[in-house]
C-alpha positions in Angstrom: 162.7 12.5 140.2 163.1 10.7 137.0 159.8 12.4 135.6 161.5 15.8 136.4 165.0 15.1 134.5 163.0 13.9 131.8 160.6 17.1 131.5 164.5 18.8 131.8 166.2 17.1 129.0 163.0 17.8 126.7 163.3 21.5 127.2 166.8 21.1 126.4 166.1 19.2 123.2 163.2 22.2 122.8 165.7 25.0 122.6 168.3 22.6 120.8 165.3 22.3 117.5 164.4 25.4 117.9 168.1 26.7 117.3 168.3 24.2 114.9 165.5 25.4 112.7 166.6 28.8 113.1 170.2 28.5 112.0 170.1 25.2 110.5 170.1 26.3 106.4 174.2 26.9 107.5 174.2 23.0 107.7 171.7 22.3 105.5 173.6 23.7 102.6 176.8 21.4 103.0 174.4 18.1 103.6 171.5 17.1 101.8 170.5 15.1 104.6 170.5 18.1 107.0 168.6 20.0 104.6 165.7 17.4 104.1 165.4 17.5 108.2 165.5 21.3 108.1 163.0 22.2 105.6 160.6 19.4 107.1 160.9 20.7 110.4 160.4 24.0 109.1 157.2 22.9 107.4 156.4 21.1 110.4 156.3 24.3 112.6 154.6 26.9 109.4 152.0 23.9 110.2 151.6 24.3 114.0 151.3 28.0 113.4 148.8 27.9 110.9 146.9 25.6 112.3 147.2 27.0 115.8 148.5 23.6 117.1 151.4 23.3 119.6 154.7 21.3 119.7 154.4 18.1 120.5 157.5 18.8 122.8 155.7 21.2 124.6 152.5 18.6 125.5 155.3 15.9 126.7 157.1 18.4 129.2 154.0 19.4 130.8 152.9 15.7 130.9 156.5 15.0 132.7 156.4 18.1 135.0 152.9 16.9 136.3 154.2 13.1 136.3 156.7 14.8 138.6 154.7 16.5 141.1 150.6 18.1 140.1 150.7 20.1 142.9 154.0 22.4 142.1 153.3 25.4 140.0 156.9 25.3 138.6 159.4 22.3 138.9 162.3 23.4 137.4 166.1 24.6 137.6 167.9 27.5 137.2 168.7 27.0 133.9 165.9 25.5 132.7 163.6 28.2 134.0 165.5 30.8 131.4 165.9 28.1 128.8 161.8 27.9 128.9 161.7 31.7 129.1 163.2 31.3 125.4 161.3 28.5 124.2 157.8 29.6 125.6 158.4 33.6 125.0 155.1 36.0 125.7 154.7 37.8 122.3 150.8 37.7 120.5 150.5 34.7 118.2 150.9 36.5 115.0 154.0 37.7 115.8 155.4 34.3 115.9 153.1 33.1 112.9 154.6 35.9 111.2 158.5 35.2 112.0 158.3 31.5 111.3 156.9 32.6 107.5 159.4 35.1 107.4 161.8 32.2 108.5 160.8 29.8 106.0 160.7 32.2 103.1 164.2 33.0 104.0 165.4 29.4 104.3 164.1 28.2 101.1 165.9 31.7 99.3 168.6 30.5 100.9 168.7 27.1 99.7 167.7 28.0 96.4 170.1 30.6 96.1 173.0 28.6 97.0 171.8 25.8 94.4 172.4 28.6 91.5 175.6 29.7 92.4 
């Protein structure tokens, strides 16, 4: 049961990162702290596209789900069934190679916008 809540809360923290990197240059702007975490996350994940790697968070759910029970195809709630619909979405991988760029360039605009003015 534990390895279950566990493989729960990481999806939670998934989605929580992945809103974070996202939306986070609204932070990022006020705190200098913020913005150091946000642009390295966003390098982090250009990186994982590039190099066709995946998120560390996404090995350590699967590796709880199957502490939890091998033999069930699926293992989770309600809502984390539609949270991992979000974070695990069915588009090609260039599609999401190309909107994390497109992400990143934005963010650093952004940021670099906002330093002028």
């Amino acid at each position: 049961m534990i390895f279950k809540l566990l493989a729960d809360l990481i999806v939670i923290i998934h989605f929580i990162w992945i809103v974070f990197l996202v939306f986070g240059v609204f932070a990022g702007r006020r705190h200098r702290f913020i913005k150091f975490i946000h642009i390295s996350g966003l390098t982090f994940a250009l990186m994982l596209q590039v190099f066709g790697w995946y998120c560390p968070l996404t090995y350590l759910e699967v590796w709880l789900r199957e502490q939890h029970d091998p033999t069930r195809a699926y293992a989770g709630s309600y809502i984390i069934h539609y949270l991992e619909t979000m974070i695990y979405i069915e588009v090609d991988r260039w599609v999401v190679g190309i909107l994390t760029i497109v992400l990143f360039g934005m963010t650093i605009w952004i940021y670099h916008r906002w330093r002028r003015v």
